[in-house]
MDAnalysis code that builds the backbone (N, CA, C; Angstrom):
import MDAnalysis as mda
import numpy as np

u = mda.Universe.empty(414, n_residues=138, atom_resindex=np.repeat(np.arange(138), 3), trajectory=True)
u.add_TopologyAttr("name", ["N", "CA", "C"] * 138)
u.add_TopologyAttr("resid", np.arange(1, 139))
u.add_TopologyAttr("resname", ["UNK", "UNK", "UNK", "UNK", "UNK", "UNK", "UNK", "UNK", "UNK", "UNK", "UNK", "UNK", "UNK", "UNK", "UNK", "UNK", "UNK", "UNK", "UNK", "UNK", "UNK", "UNK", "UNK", "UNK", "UNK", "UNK", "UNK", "UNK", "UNK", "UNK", "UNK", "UNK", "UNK", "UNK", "UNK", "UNK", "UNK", "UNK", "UNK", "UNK", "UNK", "UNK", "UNK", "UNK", "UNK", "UNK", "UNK", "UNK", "UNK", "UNK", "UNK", "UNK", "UNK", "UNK", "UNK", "UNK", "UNK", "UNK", "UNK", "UNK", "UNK", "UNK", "UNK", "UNK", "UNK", "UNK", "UNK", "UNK", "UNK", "UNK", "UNK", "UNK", "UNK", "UNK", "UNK", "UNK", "UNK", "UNK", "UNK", "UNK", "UNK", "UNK", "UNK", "UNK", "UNK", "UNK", "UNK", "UNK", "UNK", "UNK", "UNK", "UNK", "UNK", "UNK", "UNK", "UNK", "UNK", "UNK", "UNK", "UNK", "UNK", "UNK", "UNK", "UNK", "UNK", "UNK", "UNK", "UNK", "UNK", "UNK", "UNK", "UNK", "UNK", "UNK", "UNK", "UNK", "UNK", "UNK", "UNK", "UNK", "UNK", "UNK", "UNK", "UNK", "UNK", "UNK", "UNK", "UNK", "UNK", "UNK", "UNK", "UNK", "UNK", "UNK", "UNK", "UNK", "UNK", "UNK"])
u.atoms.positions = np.array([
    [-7.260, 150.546, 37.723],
    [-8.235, 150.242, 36.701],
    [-9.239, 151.400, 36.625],
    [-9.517, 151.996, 35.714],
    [-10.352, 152.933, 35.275],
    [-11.600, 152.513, 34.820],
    [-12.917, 153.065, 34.764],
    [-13.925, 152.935, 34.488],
    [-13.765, 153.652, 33.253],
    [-15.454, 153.656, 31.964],
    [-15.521, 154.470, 30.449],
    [-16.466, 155.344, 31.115],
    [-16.908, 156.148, 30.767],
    [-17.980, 157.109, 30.524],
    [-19.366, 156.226, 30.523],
    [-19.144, 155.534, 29.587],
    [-20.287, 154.334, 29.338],
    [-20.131, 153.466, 30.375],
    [-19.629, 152.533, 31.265],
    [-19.594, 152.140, 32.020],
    [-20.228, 152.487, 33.391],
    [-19.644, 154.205, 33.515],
    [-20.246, 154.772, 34.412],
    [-21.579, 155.058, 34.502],
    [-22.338, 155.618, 32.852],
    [-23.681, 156.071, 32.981],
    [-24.157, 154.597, 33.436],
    [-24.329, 153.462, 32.708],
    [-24.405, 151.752, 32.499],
    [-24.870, 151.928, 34.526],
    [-23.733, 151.914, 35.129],
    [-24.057, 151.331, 36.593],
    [-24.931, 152.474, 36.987],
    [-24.427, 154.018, 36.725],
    [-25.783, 155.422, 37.422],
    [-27.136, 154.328, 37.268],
    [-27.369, 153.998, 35.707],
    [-28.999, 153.956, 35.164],
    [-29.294, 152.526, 36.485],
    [-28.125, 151.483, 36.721],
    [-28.608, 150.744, 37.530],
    [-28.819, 151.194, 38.699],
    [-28.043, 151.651, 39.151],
    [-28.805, 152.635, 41.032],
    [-29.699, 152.831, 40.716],
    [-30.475, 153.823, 40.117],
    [-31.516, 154.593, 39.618],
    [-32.520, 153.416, 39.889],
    [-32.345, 152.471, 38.789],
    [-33.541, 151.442, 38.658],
    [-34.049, 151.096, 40.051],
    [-33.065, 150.391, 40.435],
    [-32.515, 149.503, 42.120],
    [-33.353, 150.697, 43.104],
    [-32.844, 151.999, 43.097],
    [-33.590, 152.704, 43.791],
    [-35.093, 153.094, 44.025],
    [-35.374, 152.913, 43.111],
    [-36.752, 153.232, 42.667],
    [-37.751, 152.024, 42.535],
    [-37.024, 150.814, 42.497],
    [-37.815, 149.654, 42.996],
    [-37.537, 149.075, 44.627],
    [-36.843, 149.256, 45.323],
    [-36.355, 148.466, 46.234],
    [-36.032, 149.852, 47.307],
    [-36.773, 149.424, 48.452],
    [-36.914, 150.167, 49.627],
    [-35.283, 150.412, 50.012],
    [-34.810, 151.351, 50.558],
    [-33.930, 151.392, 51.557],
    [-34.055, 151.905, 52.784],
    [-32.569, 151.666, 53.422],
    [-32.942, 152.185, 55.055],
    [-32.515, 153.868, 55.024],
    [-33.935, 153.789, 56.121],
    [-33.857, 155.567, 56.488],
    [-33.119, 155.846, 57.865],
    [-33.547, 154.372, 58.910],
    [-32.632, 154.461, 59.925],
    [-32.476, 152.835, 60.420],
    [-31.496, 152.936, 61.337],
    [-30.947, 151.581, 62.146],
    [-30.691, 151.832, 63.535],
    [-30.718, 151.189, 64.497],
    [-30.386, 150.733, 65.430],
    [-30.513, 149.890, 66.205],
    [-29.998, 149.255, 67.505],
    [-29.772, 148.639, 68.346],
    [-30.572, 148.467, 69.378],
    [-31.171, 147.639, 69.306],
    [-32.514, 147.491, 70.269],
    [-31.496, 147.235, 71.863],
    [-31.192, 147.425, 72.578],
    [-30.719, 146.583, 73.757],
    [-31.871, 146.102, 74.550],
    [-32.936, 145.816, 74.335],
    [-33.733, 145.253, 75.451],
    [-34.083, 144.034, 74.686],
    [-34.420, 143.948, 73.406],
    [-34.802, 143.064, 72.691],
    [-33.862, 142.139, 71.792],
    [-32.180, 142.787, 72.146],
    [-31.091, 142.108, 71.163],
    [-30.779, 142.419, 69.418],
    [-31.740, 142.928, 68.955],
    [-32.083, 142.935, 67.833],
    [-31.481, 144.128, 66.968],
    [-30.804, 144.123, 65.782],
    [-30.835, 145.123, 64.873],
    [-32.443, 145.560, 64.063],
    [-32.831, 146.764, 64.390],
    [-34.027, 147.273, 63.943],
    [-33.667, 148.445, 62.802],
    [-34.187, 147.979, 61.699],
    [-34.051, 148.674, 60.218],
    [-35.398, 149.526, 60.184],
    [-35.210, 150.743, 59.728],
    [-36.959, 151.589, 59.210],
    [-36.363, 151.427, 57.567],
    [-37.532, 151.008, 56.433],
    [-36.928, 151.274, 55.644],
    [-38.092, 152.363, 55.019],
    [-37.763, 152.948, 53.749],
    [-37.973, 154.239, 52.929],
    [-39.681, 154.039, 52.618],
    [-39.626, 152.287, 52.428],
    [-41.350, 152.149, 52.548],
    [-42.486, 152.518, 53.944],
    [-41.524, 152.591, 54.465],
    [-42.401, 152.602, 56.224],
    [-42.332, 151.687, 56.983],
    [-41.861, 150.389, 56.364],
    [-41.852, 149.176, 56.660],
    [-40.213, 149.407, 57.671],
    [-40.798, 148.268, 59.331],
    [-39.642, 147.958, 59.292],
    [-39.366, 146.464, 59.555],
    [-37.940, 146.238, 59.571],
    [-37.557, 145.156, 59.635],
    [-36.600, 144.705, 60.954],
    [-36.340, 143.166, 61.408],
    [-35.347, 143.385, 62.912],
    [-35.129, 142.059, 62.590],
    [-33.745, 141.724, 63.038],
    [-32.929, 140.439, 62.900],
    [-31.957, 140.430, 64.287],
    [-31.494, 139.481, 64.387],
    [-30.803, 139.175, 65.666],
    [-29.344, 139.269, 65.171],
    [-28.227, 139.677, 65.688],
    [-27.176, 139.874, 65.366],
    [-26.127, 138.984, 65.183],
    [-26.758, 137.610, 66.009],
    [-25.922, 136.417, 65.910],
    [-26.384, 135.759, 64.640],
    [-27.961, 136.320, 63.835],
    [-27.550, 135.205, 62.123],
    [-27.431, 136.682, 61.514],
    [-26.299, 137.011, 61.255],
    [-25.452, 138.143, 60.686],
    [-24.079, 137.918, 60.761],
    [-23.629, 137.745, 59.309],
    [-22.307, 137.688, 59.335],
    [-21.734, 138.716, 59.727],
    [-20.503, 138.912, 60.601],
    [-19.589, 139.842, 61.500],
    [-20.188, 140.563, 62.650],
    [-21.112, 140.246, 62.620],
    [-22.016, 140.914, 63.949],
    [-22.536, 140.022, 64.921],
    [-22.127, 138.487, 65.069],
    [-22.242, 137.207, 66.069],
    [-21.950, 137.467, 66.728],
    [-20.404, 137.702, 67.136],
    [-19.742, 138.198, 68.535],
    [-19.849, 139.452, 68.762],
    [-20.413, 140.725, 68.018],
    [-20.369, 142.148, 69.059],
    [-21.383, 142.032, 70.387],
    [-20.748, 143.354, 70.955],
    [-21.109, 143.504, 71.883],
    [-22.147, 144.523, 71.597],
    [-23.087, 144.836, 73.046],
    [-24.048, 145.669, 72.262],
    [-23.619, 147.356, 72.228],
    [-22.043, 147.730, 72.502],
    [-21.631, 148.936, 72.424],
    [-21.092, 148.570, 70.742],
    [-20.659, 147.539, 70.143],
    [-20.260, 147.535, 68.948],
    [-21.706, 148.043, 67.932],
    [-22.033, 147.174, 68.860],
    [-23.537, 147.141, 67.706],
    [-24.314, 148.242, 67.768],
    [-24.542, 149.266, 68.681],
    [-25.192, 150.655, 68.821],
    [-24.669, 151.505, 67.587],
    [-23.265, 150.985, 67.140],
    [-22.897, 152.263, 66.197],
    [-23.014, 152.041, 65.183],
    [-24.169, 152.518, 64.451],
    [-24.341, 151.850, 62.951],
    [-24.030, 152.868, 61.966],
    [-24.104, 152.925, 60.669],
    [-23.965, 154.117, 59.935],
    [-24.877, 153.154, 58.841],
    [-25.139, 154.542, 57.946],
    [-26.301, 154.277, 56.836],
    [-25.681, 154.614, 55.624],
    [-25.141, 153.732, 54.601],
    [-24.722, 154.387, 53.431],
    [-25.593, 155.504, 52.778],
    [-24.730, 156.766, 52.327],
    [-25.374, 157.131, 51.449],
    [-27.024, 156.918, 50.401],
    [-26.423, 155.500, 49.831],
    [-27.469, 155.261, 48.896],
    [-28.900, 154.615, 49.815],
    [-28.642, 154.471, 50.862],
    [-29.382, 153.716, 52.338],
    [-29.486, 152.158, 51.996],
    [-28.715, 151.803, 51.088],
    [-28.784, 150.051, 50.715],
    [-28.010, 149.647, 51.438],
    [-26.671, 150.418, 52.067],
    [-25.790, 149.691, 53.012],
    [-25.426, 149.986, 54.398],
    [-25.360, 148.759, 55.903],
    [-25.135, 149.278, 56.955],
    [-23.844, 148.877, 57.206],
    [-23.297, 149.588, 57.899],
    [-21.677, 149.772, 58.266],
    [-21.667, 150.038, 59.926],
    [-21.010, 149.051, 60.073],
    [-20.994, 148.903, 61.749],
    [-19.068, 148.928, 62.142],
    [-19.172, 150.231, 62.157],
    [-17.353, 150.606, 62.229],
    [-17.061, 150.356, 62.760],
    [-17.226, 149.552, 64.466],
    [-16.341, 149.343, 65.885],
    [-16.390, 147.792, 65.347],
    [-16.834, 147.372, 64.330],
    [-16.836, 145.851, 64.095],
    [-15.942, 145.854, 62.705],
    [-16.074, 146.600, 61.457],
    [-15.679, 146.630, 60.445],
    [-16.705, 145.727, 59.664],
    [-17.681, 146.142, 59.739],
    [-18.921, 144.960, 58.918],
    [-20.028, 145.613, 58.201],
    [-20.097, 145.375, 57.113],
    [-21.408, 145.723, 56.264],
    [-22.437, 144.652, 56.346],
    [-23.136, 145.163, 55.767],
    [-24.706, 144.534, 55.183],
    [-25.007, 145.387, 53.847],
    [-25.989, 144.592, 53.253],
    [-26.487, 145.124, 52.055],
    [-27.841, 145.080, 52.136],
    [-28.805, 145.845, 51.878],
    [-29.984, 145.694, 52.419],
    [-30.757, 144.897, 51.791],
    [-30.782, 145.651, 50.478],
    [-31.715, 144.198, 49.683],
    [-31.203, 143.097, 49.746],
    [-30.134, 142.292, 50.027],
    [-29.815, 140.803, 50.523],
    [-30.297, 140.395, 51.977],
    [-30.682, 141.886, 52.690],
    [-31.413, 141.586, 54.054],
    [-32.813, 141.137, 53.817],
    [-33.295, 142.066, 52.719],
    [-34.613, 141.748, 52.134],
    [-34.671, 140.748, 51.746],
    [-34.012, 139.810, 51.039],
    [-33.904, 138.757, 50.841],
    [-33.739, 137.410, 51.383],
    [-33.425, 138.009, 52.974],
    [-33.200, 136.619, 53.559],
    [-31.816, 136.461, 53.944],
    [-30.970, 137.100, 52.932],
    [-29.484, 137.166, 53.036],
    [-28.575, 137.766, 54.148],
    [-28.423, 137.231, 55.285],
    [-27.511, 138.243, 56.230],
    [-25.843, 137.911, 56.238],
    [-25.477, 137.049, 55.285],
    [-24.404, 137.354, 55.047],
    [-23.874, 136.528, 53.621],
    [-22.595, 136.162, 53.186],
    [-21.978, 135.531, 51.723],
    [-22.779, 134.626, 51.702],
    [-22.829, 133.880, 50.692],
    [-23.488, 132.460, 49.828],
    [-22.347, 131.355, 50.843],
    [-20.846, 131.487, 50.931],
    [-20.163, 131.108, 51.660],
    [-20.369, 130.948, 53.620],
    [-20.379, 131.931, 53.749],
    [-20.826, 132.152, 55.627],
    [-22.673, 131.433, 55.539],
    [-23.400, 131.498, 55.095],
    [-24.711, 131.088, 55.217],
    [-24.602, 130.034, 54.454],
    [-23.969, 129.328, 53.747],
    [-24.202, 127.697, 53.507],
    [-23.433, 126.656, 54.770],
    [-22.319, 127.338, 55.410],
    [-21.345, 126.833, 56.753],
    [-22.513, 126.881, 57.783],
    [-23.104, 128.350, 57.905],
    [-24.165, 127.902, 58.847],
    [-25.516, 127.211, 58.850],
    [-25.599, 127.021, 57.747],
    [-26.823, 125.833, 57.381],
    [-26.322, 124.762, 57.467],
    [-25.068, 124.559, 57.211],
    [-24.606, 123.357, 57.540],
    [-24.013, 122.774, 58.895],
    [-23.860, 123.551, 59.527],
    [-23.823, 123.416, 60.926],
    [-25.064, 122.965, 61.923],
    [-26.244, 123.867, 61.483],
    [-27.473, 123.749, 62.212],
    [-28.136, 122.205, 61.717],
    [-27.683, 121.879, 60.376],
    [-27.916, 120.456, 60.211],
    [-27.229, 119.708, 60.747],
    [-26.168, 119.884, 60.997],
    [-25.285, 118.647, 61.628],
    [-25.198, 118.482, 62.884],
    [-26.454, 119.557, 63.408],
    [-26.677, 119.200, 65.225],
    [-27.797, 118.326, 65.030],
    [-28.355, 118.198, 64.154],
    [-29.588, 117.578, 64.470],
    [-29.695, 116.545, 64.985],
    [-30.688, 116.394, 65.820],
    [-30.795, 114.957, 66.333],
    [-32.205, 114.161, 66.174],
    [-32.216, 113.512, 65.446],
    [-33.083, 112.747, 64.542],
    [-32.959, 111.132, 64.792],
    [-34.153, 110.313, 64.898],
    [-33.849, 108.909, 65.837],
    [-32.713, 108.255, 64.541],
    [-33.571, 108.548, 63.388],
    [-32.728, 107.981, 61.855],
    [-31.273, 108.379, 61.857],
    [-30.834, 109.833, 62.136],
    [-29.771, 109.826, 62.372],
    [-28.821, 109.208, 63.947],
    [-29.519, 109.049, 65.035],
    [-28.486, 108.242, 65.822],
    [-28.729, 106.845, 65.697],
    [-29.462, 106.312, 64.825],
    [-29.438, 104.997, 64.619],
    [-27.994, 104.531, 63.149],
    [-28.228, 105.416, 62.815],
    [-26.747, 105.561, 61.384],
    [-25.712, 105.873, 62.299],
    [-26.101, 106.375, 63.423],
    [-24.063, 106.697, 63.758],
    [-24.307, 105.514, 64.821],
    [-24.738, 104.549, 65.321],
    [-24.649, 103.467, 66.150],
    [-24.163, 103.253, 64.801],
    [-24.930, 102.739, 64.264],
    [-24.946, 101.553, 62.747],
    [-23.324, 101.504, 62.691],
    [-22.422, 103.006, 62.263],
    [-21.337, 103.038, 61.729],
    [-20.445, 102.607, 62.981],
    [-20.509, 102.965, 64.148],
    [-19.883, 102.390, 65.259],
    [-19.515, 101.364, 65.101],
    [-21.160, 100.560, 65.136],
    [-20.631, 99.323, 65.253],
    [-19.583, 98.312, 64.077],
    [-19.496, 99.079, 63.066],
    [-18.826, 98.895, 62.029],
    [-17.633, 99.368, 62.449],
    [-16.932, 99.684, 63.681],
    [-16.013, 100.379, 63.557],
    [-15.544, 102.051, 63.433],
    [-16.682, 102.516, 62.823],
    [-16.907, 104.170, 62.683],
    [-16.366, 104.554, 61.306],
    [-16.040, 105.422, 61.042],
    [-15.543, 105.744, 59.566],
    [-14.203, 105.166, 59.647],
    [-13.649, 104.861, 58.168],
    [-12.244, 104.305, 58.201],
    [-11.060, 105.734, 58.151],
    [-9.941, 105.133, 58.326],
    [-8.812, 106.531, 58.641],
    [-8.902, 106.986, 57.483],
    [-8.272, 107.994, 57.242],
    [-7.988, 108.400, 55.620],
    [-6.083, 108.081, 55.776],
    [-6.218, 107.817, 54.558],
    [-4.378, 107.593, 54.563],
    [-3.816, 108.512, 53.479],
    [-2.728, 109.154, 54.094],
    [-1.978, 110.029, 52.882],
    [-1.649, 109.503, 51.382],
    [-1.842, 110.667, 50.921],
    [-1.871, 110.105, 49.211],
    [-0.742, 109.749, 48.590],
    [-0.291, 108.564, 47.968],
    [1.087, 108.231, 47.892],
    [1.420, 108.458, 46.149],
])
């Protein structure tokens, strides 16, 4: 699939914009004392997240995680001994990984909860027996 001429200037003028409003990273690395991925970004500002709420970066180790690389445009980090990006302004955002991987883990951290309302609903259903089987669809 080929791109137009117009297409191409179309996305340039969007970098451009994107760039010129929205900080990127100047550097990254690997805190090992503190666990943490530490971002400098282009504002001065920096930023640090833990590697376990980061999609593909839960299980590295901290030799995976030392090796970061900085895209070009500095909006993206690339962690090659893992095969994992980030995008920065979705870091800025709150975003450390898909709409998919961060709704599973919101939904996980809810479904530990332990709330008196909720173990009084799973007695409740017990004593009912618990949920009914599901039966194959005929």
């Amino acid at each position: 699939m080929s791109i137009t001429s117009q297409e191409f200037k179309e996305a340039t003028a969007r970098a451009k914009a994107l760039k010129a409003s929205t900080p990127s990273a100047t550097s990254a690395r690997f805190d090992r004392k503190s666990g943490n991925i530490i971002v400098t970004l282009s504002s001065g500002v920096g930023i640090f997240f833990s590697p376990k709420d980061a999609q593909g970066l839960e299980d590295g180790t901290p030799a995976q995680l030392s090796d970061i690389e900085i895209s070009p445009s500095g909006f993206g980090l690339h962690f090659p001994k893992l095969d994992a990006d980030l995008y920065v302004p979705a870091i800025l955002e709150g975003f450390l990984g898909s709409r998919k991987w961060m709704a599973a883990r919101l939904g996980a951290e809810g479904g530990k909860a332990r709330t008196t309302a909720k173990a009084s609903a799973a007695r409740a259903n017990g004593a009912l027996g618990g949920r009914p089987r599901k039966h194959a669809a005929q």
